[in-house]
C-alpha positions in Angstrom: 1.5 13.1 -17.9 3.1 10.3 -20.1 5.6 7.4 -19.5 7.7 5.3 -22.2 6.4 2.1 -22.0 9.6 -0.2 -22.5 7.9 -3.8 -21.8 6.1 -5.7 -23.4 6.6 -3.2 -25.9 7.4 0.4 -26.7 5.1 3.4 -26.6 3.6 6.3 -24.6 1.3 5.8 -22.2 -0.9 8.0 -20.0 0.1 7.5 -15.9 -3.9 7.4 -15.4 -4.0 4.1 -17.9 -1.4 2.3 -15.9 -2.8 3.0 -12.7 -6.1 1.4 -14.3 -4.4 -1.5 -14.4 -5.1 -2.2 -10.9 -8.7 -2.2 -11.6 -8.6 -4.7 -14.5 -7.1 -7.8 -12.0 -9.5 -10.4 -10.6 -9.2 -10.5 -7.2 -8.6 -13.9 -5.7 -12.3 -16.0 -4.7 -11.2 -16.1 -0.8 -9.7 -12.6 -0.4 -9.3 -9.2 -2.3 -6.6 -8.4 -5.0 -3.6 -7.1 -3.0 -1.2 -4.7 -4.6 2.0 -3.4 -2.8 3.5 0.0 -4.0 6.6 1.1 -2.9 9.4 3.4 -4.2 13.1 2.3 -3.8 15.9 4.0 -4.5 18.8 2.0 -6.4 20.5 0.2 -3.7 17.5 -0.6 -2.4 16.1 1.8 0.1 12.5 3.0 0.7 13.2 6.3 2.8 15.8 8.9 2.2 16.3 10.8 5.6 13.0 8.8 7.3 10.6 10.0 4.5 9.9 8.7 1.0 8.9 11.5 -0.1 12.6 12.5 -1.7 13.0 9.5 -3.4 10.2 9.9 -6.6 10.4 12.3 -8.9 7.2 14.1 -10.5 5.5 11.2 -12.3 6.2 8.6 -9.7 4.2 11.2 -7.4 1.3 11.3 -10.1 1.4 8.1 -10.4 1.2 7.1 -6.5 -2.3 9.2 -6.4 -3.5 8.0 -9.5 -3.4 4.4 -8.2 -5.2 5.8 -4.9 -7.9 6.5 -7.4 -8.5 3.4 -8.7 -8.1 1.0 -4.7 -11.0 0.5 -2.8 -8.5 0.6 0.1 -5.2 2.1 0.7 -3.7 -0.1 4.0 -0.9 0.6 5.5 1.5 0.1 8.8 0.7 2.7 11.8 4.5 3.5 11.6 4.1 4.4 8.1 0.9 6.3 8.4 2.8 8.4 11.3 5.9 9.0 9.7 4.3 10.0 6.3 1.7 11.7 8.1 -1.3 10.5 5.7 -4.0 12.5 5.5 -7.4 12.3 3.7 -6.6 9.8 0.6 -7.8 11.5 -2.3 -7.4 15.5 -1.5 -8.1 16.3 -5.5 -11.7 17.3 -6.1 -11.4 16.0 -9.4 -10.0 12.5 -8.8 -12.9 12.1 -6.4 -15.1 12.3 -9.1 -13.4 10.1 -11.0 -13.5 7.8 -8.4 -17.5 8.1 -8.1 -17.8 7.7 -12.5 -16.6 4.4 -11.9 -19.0 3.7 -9.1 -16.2 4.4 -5.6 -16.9 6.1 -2.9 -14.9 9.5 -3.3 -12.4 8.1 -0.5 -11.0 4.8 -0.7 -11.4 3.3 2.8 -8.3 3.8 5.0 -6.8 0.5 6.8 -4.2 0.9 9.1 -2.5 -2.2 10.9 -1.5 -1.8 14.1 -0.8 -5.1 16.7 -0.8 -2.8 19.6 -2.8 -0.1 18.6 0.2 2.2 18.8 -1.3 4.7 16.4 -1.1 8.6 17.2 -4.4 10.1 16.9 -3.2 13.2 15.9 -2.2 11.9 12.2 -4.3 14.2 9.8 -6.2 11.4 8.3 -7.5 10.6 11.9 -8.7 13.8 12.2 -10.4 14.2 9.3 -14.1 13.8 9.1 -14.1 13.1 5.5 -12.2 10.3 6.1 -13.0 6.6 6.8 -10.9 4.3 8.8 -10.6 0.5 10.0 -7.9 0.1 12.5 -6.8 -4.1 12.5 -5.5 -4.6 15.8 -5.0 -7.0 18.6 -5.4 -4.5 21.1 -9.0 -4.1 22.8 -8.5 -0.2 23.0 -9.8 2.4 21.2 -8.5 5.8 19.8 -9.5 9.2 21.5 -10.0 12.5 20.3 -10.6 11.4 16.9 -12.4 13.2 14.1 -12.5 10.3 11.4 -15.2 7.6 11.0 -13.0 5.0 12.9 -13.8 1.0 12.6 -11.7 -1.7 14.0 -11.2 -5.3 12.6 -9.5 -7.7 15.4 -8.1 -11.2 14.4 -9.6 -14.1 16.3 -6.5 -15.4 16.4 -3.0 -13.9 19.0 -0.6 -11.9 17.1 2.8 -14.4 16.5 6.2 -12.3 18.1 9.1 -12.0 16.1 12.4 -12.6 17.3 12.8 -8.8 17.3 9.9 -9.4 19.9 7.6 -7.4 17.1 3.7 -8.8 17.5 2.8 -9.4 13.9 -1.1 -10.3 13.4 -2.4 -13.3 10.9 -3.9 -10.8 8.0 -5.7 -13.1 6.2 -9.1 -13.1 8.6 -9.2 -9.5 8.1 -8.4 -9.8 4.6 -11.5 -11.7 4.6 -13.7 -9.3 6.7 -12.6 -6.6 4.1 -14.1 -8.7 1.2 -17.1 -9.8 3.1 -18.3 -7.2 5.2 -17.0 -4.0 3.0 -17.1 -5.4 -0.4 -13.5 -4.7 -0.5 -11.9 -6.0 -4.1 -8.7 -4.4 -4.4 -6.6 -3.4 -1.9 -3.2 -0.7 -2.3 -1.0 -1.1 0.3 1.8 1.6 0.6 4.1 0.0 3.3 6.0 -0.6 5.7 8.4 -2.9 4.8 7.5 -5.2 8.1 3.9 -4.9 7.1 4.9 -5.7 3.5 7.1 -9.2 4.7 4.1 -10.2 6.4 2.0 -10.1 3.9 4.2 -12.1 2.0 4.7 -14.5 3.9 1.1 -15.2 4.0 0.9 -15.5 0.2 -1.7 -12.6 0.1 0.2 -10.1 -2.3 -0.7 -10.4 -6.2 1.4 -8.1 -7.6 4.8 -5.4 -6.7 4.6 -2.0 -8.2 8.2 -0.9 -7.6 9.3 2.6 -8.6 13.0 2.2 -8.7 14.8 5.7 -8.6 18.4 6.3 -10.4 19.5 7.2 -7.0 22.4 5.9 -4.0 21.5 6.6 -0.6 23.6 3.9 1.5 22.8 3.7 5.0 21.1 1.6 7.1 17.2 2.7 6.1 15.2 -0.1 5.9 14.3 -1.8 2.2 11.0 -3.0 0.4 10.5 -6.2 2.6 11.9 -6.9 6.8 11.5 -9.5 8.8 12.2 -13.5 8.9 13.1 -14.7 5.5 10.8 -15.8 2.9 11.7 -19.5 2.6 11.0 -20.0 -0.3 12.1 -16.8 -1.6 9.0 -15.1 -3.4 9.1 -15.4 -6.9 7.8 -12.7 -9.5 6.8 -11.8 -13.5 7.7 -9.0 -14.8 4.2 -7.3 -16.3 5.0 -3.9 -17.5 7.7 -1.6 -17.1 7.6 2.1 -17.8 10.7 4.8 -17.6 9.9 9.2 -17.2 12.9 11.3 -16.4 15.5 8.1 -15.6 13.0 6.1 -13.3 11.9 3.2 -13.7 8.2 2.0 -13.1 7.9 -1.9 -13.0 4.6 -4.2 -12.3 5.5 -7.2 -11.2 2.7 -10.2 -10.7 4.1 -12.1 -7.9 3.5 -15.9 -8.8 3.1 -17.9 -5.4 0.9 -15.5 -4.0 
């Protein structure tokens, strides 16, 4: 499948080169490259009816798998893992050998945040054997009557309590422990939008890849980014953009990260 490139300038591009792109960044020397992707309709919102699945159109779902091919990890919010119901990562044989030709694993590794361990262990990907996942936590617990490979990263440090009264850990320790202990260089990470604001706030994002649908959906869903406000505001460079079918696919590089 092809986009129109529009910037830097004009031209058809394949969706697997501009999901490559995450592979040609230099991850940071204290942490790996961290990439958020989210989808977004118009006015801003990232869910059309509690899913995002309605919001993309045919190449922004090609494109959402292609860029699983190329992460080492794909990390996301336990509330975003349950709604979306992940499963196993990369469910095309074919992309998994892709994945090994540039010398993956055939999975990317699965991280799923979680303060309190409120993860259902029913999601498919935890009960898939193929599947490996790390679990960053606060909580001391573990999951039961799971069929993954499960690991679990917890943060020296307490989790600090929004005023919503939301625990939200420090990410950058396990940041860290991904790079050091899993040789973990590039990191996808596909939401939530609290999950998203905290990385944020940390400075540990290097880059937004926003696919912005030509679609209103009003309401009160929740956008790219929740939580306390980012003082300074985050500011970003637009890299590429890309357009298939009216939708736009922008990579921004955000420059205080």
């Amino acid at each position: 499948m092809e986009l129109r490139r529009i910037h830097p300038e004009p031209g058809l591009v394949g969706v697997t080169e501009v999901a490559a792109a995450l592979r040609a960044a230099a991850p940071p020397a204290e942490r790996p490259h961290l990439a958020l992707n989210f989808a977004s309709t118009a006015d801003g919102r990232i869910t059309i009816g509690g899913r995002s699945g309605p919001i993309g159109n045919d190449a922004d779902r090609e494109l959402f798998h292609e860029l699983r091919t190329h992460a080492d990890v794909v990390m996301a919010g336990a509330g975003t893992v349950r709604t979306e119901r992940y499963g196993r990562l990369i469910r095309d044989p074919e992309r998994r050998e892709r994945r090994r030709a540039l010398g993956l694993e055939p999975d990317p590794l699965a991280v799923v945040v979680s303060a309190r361990l409120l993860i259902d262990p029913d999601v498919p990907l935890f009960q898939d054997p193929d599947s490996r996942v790390v679990v960053v936590t606060a909580s001391d617990g573990v999951l039961e009557g799971v069929r993954a490979r499960v690991e679990y990263l917890r943060p020296p440090e307490a989790p600090e309590v929004l005023p919503d009264g939301t625990p939200m850990l420090a990410l950058a320790p396990p940041l860290r422990l991904l790079r050091d202990r899993y040789g973990v260089e590039r990191v996808l990470c596909e939401g939530g939008s609290v999950l998203a604001g905290a990385l944020l706030r940390e400075r540990l994002v290097d880059e937004l890849l926003l696919s912005l649908a030509p679609k209103l959906a009003a309401g009160s869903g929740p956008a790219i980014v929740t939580g306390p406000p980012l003082d300074p505001p985050v500011e970003m460079d637009l890299v590429t953009a890309h357009e298939a079918g009216g939708h736009l696919f922008l990579r921004y590089r955000v420059a205080n990260s």
